[in-house]
C-alpha positions as a printed Julia matrix, in Angstrom:
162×3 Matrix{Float64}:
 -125.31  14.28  -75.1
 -123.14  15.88  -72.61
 -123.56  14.53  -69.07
 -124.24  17.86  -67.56
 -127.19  18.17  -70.27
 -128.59  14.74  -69.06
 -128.04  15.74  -65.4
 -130.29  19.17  -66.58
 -132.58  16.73  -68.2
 -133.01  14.4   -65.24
 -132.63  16.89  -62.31
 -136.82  17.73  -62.43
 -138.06  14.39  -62.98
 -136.18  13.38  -59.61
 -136.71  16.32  -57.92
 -140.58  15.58  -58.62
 -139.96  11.8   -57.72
 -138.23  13.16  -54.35
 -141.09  15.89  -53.72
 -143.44  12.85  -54.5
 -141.69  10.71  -51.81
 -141.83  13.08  -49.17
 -144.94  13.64  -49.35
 -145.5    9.64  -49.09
 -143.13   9.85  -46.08
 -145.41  12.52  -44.63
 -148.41  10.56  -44.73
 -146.47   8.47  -42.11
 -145.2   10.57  -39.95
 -145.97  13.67  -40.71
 -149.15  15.69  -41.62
 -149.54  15.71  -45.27
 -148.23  19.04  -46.83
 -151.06  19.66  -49.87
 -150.15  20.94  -52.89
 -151.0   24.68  -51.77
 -149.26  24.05  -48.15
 -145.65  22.93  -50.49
 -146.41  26.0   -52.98
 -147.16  28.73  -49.63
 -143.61  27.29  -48.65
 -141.71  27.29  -51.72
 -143.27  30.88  -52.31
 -142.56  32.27  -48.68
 -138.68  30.95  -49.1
 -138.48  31.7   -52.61
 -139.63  35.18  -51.58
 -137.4   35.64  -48.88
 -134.11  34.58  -50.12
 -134.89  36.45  -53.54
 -135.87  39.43  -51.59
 -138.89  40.04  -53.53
 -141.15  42.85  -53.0
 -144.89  42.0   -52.05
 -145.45  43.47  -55.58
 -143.29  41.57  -57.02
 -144.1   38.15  -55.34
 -147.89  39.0   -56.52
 -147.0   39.41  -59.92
 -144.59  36.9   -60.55
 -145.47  33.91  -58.42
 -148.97  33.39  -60.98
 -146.48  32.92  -63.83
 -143.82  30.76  -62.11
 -146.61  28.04  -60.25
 -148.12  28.26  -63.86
 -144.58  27.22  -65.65
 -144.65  24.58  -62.44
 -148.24  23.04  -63.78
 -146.8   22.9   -67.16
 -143.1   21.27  -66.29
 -145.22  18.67  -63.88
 -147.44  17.76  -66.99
 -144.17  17.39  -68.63
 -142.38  15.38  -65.94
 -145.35  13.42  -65.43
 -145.49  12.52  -69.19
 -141.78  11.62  -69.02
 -142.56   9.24  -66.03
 -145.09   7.77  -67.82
 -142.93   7.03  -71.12
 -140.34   5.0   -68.67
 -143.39   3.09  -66.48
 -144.19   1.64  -70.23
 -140.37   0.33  -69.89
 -141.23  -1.98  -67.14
 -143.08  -4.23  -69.71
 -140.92  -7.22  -70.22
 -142.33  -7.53  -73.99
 -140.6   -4.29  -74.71
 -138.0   -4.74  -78.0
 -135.34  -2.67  -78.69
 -137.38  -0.27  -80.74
 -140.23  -0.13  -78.19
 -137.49   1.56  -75.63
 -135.92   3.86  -78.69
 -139.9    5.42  -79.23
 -140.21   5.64  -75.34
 -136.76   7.17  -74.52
 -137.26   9.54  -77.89
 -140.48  11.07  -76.19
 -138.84  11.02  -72.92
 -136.01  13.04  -73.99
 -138.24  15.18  -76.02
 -140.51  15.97  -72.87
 -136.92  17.38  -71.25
 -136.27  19.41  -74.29
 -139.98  20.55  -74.15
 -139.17  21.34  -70.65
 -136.29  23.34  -70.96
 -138.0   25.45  -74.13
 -140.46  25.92  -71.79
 -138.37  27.25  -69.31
 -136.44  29.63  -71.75
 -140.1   30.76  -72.76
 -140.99  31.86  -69.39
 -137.59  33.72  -68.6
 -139.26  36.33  -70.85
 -142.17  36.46  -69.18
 -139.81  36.58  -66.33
 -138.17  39.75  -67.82
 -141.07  41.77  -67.91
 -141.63  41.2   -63.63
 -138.61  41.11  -62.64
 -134.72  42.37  -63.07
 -132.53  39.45  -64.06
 -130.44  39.8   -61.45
 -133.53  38.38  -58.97
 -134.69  36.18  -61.72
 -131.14  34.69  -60.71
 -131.49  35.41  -57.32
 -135.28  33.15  -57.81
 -133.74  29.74  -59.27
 -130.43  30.34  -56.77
 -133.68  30.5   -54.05
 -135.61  27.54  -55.82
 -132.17  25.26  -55.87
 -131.68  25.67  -51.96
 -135.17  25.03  -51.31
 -134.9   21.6   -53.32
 -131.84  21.46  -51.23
 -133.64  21.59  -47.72
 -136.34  20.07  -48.86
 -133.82  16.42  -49.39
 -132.16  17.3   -46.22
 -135.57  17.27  -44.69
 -136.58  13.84  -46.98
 -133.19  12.26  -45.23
 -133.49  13.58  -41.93
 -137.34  12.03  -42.12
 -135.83   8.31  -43.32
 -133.51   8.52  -40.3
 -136.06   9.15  -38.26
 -138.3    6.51  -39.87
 -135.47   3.92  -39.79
 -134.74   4.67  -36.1
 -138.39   3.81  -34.97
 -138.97   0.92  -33.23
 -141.43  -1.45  -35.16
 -140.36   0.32  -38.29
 -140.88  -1.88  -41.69
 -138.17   0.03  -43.67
C-alpha cells in the first residue's frame, strides 16, 4: 500500500478524532458546538467558498450530511476495530482480523465516496463538486487551526491541568 493511499485511508478517522477533540476542548472553554451547530457551519462555509446556489445547497447538502452519517458509522467502526487492539491478550492473528476490517472499513469508505460522486453528478457540475471537497479540506483546515489556537489558549491559563 502506497503511503499516500494510507494517508487517504487515515485522513477521516483523524479528522473525526480531531472534530471529536474539539468538541471535548469546547466543553471547557467554549460552548459546546452540537452536531447541527458543526453541520450549519460546515454547510454555511462549504456553501460559500463553493459558491453554491440556495438551490443547490438545498438539494445537495441532504445527500452529502447523509454520505457524512454513513462515513462516521464507518470511521466509528474502524475506531472500534483498533480500541480491541489495546487488549494486551491480543496475538498476532487477533491484530491481522482487526487491522483486515479496519482497512476494509477505509475501502468501504472510499467506495462509498465514489458512490455518492454520482449522486453528486446529478446536483451539481463537477467543477463545484471540486470546488465542495476543495471547500470541505479548508474547513478541516480552520477547524485544526482553531483546535491549536484553543490548546494555546488552554495551556496559557493559569491553573490549567494540561
Amino acid at each position: 500500500m502506497t503511503t499516500k493511499r494510507l494517508i487517504t485511508l487515515l485522513l477521516p478517522l483523524f479528522l473525526y478524532c480531531c472534530f471529536l477533540h474539539a468538541q471535548a476542548s469546547d466543553n471547557h472553554h467554549h460552548q459546546r458546538l452540537t452536531p447541527e451547530e458543526f453541520r450549519a457551519k460546515q454547510q454555511a462555509f462549504i456553501t460559500l467558498k463553493a459558491k453554491l446556489t440556495e438551490e443547490e445547497a438545498a438539494r445537495f447538502f441532504p445527500i452529502y450530511f447523509e454520505l457524512q452519517d454513513q462515513k462516521k458509522r464507518l470511521t466509528e467502526q474502524a475506531a472500534g476495530l483498533l480500541r480491541k487492539g489495546r487488549d494486551k491478550a491480543s496475538t498476532e492473528a487477533d491484530y491481522e482480523q482487526l487491522l483486515e476490517g479496519f482497512y476494509d472499513a477505509r475501502i468501504a469508505s472510499s467506495q462509498l465516496e465514489k458512490t455518492y460522486f454520482e449522486k453528486f453528478k446529478k446536483i451539481l457540475p463537477c467543477k463545484k463538486i471540486y470546488l465542495v471537497h476543495r471547500a470541505e479540506m479548508r474547513f478541516r483546515r480552520q477547524l485544526l487551526k482553531e483546535l491549536r489556537n484553543n490548546d494555546k489558549t488552554i495551556d496559557q491559563h493559569p491553573g490549567s491541568k494540561k
